[in-house]
N, CA, C and O of each residue as an XYZ file, in Angstrom:
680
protein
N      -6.664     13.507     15.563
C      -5.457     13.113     16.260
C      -4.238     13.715     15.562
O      -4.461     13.774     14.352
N      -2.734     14.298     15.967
C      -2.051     14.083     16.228
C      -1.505     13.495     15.060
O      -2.326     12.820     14.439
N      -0.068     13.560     14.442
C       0.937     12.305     13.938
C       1.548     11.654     15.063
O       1.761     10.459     14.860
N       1.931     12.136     16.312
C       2.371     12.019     17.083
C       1.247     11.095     18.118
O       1.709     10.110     18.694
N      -0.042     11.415     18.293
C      -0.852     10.808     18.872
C      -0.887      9.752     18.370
O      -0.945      8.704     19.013
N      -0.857      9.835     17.070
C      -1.421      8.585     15.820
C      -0.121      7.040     15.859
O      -0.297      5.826     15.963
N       1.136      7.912     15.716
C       2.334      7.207     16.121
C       2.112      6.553     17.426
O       2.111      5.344     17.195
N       1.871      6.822     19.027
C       1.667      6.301     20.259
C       0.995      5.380     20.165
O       1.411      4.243     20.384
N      -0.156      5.643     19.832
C      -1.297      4.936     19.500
C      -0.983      3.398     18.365
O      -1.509      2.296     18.521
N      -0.370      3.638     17.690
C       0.222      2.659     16.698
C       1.640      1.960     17.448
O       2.052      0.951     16.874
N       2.257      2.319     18.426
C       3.402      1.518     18.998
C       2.691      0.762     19.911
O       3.210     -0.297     20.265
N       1.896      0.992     20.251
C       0.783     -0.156     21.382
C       0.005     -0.857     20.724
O      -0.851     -1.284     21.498
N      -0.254     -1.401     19.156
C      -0.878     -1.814     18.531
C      -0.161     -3.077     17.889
O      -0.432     -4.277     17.932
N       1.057     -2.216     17.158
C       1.871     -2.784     16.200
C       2.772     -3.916     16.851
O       2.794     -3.847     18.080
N       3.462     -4.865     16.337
C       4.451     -5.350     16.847
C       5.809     -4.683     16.238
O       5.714     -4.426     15.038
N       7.211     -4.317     16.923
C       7.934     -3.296     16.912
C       8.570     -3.559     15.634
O       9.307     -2.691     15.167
N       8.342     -4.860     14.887
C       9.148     -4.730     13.381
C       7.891     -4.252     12.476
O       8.256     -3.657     11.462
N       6.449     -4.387     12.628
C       5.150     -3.821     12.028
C       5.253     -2.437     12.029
O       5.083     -1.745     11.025
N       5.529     -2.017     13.140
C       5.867     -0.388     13.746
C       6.813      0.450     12.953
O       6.337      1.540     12.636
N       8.111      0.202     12.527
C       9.165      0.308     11.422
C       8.813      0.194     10.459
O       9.363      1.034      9.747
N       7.730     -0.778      9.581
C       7.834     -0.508      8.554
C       6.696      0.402      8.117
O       6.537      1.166      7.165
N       5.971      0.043      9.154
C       4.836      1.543      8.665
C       5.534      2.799      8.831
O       5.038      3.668      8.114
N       6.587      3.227      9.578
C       7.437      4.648      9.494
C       7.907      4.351      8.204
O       7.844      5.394      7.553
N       8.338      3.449      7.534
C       8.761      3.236      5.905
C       7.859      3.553      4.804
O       8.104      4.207      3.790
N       6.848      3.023      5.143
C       5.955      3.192      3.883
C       5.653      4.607      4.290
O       5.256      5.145      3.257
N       5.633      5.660      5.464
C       4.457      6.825      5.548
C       5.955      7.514      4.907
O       5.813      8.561      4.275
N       7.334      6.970      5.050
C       8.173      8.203      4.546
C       8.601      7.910      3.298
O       9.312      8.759      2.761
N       8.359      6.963      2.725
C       8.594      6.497      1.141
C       6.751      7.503      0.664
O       6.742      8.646      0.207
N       5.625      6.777      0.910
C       4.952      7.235      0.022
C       4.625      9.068      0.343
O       3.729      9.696     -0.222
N       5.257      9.453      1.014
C       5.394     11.184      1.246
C       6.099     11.802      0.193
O       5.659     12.651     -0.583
N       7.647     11.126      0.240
C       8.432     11.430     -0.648
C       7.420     10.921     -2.397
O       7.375     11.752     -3.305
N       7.031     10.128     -2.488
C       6.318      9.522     -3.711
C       5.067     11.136     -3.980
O       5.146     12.100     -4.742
N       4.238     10.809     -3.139
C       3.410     12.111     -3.525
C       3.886     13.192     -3.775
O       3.366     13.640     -4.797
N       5.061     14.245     -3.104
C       5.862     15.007     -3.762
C       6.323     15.127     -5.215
O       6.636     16.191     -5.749
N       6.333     13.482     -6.014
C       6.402     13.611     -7.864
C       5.160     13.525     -7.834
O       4.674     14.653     -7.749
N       4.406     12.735     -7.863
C       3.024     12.692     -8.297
C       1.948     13.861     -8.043
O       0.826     13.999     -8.531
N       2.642     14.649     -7.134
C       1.068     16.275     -7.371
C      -0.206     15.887     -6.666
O      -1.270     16.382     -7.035
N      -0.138     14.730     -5.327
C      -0.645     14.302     -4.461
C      -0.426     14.787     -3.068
O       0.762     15.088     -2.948
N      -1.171     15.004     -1.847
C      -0.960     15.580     -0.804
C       0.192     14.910      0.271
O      -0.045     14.046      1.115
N       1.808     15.710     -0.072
C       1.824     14.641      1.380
C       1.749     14.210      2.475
O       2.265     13.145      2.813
N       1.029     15.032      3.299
C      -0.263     15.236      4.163
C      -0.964     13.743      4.042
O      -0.808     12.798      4.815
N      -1.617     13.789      3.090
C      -2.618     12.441      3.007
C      -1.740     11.397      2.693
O      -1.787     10.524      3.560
N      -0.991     11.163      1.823
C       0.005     10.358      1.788
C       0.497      9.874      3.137
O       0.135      8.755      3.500
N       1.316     10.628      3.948
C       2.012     10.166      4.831
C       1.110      9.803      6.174
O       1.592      9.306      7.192
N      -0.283     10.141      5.992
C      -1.193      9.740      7.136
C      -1.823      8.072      6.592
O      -1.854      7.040      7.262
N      -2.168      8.237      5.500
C      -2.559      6.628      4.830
C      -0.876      5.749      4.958
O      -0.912      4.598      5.395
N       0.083      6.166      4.686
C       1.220      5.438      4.660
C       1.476      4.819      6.605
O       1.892      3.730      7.000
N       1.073      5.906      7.322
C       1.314      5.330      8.970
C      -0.089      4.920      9.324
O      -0.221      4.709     10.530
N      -1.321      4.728      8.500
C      -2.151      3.892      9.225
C      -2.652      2.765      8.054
O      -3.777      2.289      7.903
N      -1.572      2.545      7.381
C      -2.008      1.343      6.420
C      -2.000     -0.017      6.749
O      -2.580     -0.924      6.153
N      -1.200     -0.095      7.882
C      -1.404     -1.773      8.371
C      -2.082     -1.676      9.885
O      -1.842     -2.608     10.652
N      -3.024     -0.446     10.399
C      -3.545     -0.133     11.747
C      -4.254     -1.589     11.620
O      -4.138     -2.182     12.692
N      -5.141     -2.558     10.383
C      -5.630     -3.761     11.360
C      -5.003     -4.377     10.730
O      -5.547     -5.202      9.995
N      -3.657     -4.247     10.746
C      -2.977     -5.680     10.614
C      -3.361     -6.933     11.817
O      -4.021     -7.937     11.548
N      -2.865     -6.655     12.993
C      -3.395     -7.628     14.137
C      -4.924     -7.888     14.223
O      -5.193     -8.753     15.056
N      -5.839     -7.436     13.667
C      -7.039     -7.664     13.700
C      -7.702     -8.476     12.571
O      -8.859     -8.895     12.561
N      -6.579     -8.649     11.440
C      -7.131     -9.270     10.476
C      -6.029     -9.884      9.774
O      -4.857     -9.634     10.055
N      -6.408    -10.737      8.804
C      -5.005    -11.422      8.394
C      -4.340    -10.852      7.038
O      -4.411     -9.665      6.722
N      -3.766    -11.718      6.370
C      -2.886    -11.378      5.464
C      -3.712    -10.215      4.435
O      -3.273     -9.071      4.322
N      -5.101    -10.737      3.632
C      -5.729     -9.689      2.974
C      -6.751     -9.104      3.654
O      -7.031     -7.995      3.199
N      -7.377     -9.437      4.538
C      -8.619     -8.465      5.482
C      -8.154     -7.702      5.823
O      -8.972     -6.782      5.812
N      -6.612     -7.134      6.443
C      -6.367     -6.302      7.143
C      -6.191     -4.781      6.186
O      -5.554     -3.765      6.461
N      -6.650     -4.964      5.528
C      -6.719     -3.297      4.831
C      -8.378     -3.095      5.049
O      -8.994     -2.169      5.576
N      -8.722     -4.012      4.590
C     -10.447     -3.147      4.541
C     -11.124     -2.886      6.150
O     -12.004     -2.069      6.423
N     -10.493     -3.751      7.023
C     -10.157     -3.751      8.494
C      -9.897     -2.536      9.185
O     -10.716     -1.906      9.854
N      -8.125     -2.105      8.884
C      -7.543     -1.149      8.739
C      -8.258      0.194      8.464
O      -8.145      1.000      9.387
N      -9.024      0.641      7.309
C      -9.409      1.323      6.760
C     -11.007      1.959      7.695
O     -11.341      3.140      7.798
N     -11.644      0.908      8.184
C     -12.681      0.949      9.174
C     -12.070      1.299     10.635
O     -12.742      1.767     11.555
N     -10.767      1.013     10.695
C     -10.245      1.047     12.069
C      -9.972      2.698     12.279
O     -10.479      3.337     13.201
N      -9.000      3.323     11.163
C      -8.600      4.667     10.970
C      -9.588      5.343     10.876
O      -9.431      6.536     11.138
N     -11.188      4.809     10.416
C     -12.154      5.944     10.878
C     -12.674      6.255     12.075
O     -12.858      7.320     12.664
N     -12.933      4.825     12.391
C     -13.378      4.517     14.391
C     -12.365      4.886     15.536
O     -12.553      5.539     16.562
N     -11.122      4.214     15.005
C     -10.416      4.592     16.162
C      -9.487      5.755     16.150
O      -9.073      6.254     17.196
N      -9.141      6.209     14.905
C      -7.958      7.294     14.930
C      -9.031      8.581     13.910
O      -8.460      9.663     13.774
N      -9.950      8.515     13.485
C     -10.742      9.575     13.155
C     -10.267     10.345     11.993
O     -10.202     11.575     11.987
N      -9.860      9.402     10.779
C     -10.004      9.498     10.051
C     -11.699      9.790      9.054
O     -12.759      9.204      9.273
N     -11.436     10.859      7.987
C     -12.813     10.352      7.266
C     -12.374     10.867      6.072
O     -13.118     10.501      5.162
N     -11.238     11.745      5.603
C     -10.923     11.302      3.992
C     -11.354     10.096      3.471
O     -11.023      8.959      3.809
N     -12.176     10.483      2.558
C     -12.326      8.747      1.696
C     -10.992      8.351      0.653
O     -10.753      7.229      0.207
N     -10.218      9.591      0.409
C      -8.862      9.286     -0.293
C      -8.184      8.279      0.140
O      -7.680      7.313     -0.434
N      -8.225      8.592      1.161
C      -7.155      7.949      2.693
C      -7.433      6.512      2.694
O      -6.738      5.546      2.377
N      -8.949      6.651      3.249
C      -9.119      4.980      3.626
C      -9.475      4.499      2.400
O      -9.232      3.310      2.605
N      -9.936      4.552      1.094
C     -10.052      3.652     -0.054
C      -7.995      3.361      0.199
O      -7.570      2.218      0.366
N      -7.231      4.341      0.178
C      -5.764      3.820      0.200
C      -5.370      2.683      0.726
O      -4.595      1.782      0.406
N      -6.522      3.071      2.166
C      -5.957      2.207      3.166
C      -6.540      0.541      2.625
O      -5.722     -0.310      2.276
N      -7.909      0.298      2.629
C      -8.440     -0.626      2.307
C      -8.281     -1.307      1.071
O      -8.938     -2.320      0.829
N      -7.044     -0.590     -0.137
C      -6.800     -1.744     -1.016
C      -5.545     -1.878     -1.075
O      -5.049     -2.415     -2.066
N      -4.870     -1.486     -0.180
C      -3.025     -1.587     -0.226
C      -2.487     -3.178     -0.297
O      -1.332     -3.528     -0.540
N      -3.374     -3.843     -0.084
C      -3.161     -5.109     -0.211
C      -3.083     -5.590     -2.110
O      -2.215     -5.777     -2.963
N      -4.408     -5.611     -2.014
C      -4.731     -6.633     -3.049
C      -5.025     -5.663     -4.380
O      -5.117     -6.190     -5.489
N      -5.168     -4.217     -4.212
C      -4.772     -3.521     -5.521
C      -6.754     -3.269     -5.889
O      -7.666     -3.821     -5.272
N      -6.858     -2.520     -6.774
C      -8.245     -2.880     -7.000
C      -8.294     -1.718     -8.447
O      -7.662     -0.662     -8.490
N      -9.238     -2.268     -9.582
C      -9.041     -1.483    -10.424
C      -9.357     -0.251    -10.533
O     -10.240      0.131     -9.765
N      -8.849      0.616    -11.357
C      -9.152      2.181    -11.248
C      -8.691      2.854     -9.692
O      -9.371      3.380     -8.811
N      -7.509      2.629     -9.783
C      -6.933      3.209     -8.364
C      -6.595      4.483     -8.789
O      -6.281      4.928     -9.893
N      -6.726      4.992     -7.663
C      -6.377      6.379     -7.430
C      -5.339      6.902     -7.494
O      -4.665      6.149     -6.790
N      -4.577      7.792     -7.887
C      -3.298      8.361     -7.857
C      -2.625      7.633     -5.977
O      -1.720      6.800     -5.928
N      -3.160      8.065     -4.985
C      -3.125      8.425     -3.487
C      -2.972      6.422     -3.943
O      -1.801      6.069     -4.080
N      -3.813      5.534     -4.100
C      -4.497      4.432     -4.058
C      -2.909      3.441     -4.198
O      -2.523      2.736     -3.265
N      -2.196      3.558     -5.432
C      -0.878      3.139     -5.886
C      -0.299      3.786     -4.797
O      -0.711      3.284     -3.751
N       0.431      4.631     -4.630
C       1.460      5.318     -3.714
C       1.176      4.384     -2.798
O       1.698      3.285     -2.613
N       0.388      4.869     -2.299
C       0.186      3.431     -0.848
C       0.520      1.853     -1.216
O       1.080      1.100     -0.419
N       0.119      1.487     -2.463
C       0.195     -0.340     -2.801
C       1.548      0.050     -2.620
O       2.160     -0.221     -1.586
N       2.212      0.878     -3.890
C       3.633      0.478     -3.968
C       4.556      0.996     -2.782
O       5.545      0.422     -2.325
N       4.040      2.146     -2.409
C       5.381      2.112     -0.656
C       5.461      1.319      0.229
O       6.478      1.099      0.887
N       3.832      0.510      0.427
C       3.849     -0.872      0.941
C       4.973     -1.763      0.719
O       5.579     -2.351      1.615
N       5.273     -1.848     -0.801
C       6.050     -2.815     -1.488
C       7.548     -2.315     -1.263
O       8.501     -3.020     -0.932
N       7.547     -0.959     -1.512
C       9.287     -1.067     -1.782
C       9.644     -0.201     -0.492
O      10.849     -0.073     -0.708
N       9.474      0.316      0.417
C       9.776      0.955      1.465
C      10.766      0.234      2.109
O      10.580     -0.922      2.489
N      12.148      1.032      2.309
C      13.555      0.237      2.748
C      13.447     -0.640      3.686
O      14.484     -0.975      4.259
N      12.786     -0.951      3.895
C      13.160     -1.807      5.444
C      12.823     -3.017      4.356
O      13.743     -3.805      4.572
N      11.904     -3.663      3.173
C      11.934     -4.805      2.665
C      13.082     -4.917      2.211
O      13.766     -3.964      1.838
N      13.401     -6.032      2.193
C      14.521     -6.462      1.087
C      14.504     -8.148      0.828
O      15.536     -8.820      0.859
N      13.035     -8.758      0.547
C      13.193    -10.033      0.202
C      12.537    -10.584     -1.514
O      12.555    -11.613     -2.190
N      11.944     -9.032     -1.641
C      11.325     -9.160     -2.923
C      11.820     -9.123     -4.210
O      12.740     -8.308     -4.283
N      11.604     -9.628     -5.163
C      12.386     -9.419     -6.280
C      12.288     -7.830     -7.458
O      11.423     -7.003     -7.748
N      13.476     -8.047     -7.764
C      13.181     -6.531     -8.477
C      13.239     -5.105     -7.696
O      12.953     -4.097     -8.343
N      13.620     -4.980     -6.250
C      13.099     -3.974     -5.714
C      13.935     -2.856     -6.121
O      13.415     -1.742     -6.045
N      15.402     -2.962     -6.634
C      15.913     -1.708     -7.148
C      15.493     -0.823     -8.058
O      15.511      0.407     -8.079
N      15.016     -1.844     -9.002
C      14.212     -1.852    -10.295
C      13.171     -1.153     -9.649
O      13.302      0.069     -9.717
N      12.065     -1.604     -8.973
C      10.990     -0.939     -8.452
C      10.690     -0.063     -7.809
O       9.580      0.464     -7.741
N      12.156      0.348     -6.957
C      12.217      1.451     -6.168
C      12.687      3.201     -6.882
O      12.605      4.339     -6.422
N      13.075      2.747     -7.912
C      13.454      3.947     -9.286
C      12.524      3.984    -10.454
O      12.592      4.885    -11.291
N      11.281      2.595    -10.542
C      10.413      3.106    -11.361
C       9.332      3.635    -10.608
O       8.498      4.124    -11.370
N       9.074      3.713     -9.630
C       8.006      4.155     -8.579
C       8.045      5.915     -8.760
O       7.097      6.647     -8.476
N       9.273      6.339     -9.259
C       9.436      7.612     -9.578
C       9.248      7.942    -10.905
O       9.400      9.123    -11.216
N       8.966      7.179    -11.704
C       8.829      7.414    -12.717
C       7.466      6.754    -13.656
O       7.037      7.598    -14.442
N       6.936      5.802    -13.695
C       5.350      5.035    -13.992
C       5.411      4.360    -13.027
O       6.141      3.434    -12.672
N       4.262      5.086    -12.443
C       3.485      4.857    -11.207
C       2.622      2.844    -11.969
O       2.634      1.670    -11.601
N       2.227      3.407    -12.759
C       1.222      2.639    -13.543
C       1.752      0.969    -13.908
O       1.119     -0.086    -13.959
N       3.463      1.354    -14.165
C       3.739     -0.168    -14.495
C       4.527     -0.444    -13.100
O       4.658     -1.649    -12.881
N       4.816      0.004    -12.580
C       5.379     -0.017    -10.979
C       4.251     -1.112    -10.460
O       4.712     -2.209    -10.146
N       3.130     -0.969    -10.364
C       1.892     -1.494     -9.634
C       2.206     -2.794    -10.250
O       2.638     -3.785     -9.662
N       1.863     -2.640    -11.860
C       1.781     -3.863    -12.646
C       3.239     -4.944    -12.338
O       3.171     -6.106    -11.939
N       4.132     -4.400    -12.561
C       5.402     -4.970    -12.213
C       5.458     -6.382    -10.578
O       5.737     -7.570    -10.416
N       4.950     -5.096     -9.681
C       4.201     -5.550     -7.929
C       3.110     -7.398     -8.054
O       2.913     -8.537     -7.633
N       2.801     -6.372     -8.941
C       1.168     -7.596     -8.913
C       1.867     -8.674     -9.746
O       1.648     -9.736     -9.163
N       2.606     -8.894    -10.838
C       3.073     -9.456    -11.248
C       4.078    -10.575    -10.719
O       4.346    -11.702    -11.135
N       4.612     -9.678     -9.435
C       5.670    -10.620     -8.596
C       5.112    -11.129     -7.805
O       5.609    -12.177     -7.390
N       4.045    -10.740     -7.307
C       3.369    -11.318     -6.060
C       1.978    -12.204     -6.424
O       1.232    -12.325     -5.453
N       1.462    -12.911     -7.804
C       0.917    -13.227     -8.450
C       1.963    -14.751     -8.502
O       1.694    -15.857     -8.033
N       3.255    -14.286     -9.279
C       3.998    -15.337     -9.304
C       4.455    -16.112     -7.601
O       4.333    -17.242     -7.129
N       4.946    -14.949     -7.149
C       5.116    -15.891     -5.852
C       4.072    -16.538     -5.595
O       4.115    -17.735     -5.882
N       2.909    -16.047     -5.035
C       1.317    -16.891     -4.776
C       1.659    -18.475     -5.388
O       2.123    -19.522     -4.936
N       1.226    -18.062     -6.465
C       1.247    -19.386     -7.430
C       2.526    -20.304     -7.146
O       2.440    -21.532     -7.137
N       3.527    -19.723     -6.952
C       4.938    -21.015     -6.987
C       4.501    -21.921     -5.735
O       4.233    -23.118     -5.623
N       4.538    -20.986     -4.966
C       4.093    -21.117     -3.152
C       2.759    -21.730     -3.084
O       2.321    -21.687     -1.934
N       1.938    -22.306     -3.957
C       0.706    -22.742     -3.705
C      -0.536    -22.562     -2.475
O      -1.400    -23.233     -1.909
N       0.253    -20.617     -2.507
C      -0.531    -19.869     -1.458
C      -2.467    -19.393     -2.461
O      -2.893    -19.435     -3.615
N      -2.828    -19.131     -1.536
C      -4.265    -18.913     -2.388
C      -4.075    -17.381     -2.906
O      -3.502    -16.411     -2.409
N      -4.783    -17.571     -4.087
C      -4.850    -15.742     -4.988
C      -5.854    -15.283     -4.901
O      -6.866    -15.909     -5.214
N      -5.879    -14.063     -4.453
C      -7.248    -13.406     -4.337
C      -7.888    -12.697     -5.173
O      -7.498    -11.556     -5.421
N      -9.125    -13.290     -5.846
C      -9.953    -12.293     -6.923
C      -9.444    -11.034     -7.302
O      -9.199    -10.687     -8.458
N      -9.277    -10.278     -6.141
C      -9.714     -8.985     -6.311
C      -7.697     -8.524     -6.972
O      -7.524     -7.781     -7.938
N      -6.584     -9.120     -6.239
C      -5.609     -9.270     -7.249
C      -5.164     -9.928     -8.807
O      -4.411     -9.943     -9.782
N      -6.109    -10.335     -8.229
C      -6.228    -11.131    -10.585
C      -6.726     -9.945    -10.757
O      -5.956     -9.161    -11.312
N      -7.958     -9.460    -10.414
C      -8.505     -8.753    -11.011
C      -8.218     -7.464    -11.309
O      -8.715     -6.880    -12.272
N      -7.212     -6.831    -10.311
C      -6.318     -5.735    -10.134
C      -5.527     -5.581    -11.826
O      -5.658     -4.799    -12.768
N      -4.671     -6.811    -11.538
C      -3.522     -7.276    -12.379
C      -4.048     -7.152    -13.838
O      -3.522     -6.476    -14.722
N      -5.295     -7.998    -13.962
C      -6.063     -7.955    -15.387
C      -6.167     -6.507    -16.310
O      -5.983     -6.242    -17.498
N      -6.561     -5.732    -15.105
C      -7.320     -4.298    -15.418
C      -5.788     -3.657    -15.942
O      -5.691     -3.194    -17.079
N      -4.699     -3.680    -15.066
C      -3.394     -3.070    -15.618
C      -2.877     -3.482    -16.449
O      -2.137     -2.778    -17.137
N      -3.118     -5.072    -16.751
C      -1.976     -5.284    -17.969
C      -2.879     -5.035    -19.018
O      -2.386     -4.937    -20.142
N      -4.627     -4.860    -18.839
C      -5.167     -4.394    -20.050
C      -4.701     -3.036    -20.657
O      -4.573     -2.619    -21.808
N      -4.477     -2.457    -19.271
C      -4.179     -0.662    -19.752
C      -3.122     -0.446    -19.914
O      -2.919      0.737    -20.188
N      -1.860     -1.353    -19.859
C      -0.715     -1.058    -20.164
C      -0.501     -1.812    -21.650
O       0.231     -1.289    -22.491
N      -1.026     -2.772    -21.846
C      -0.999     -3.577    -23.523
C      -1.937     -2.297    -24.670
O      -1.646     -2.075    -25.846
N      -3.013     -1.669    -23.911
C      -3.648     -0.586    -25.243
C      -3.071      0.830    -24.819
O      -3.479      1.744    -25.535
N      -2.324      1.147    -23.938
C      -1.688      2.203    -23.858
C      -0.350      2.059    -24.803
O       0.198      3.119    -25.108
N       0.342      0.572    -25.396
C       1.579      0.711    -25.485
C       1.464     -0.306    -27.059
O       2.480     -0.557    -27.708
């Protein structure tokens, strides 16, 4: 398909504020792969089909959802792409260069503005990719918890793996 096919196809899917911010994240993490020495090609195709099952699944299913959806329905088969797609949520350890770009354009792509830190996060995203993530998981770890929303394994477990590699890296 198409960016353009892929876009149509995603305005009949999305709801029209879902629709906007996936044009955010595919033009934040484009610009992101441009520092990082990543395709932005693949970048900006995982960035516009990273929430494709949002409506099909909920708050954390919809990436691994998503990720099955962009192969079936939009014909995807980079595995770069859809591992992107399928952990943009909840993070997962040993991510991929491609893997972050996607968590964090998720996170800081202009159209948010309710999160904490995002100036901060939107100028270290250019610079450590690595504590950018950690920083992410960190805020959204705390929110969870204040909010006595449920935490998902696989984000502890995300979080664990980075602050291990950022405490023996530093």
């Amino acid at each position: 398909m198409t960016e353009e096919q892929i876009c149509e196809k995603l305005q009949q899917v999305l709801k029209p504020g879902r629709y906007r911010h996936t044009l955010g994240v595919a033009d934040t993490a484009e610009r992101m792969a441009t520092v990082w020495h990543v395709s932005p090609a693949q970048a900006r195709l995982a960035g516009l089909l990273h929430d494709c099952g949002k409506e099909a699944g909920d708050a954390l299913s919809h990436g691994p959802i998503g990720a099955r959806l962009a192969c079936t329905d939009y014909g995807v088969t980079d595995e770069e792409i859809l591992s992107a797609i399928a952990c943009h949520t909840t993070g997962k350890p040993h991510m991929s260069t491609l893997d972050k770009i996607i968590f964090i354009a998720d996170y800081i792509e202009p159209g948010r503005d309710q999160a904490p830190h995002l100036d901060e996060l939107r100028k270290l995203a250019y610079e450590d990719l690595d504590l950018t993530l950690l920083k992410i998981l960190k805020d959204t770890l705390d929110y969870l918890k204040a909010s006595g929303k449920e935490i998902d394994t696989r984000s502890l477990d995300t979080y664990h793996y980075y602050l291990h590699k950022h405490n023996s890296e530093n």
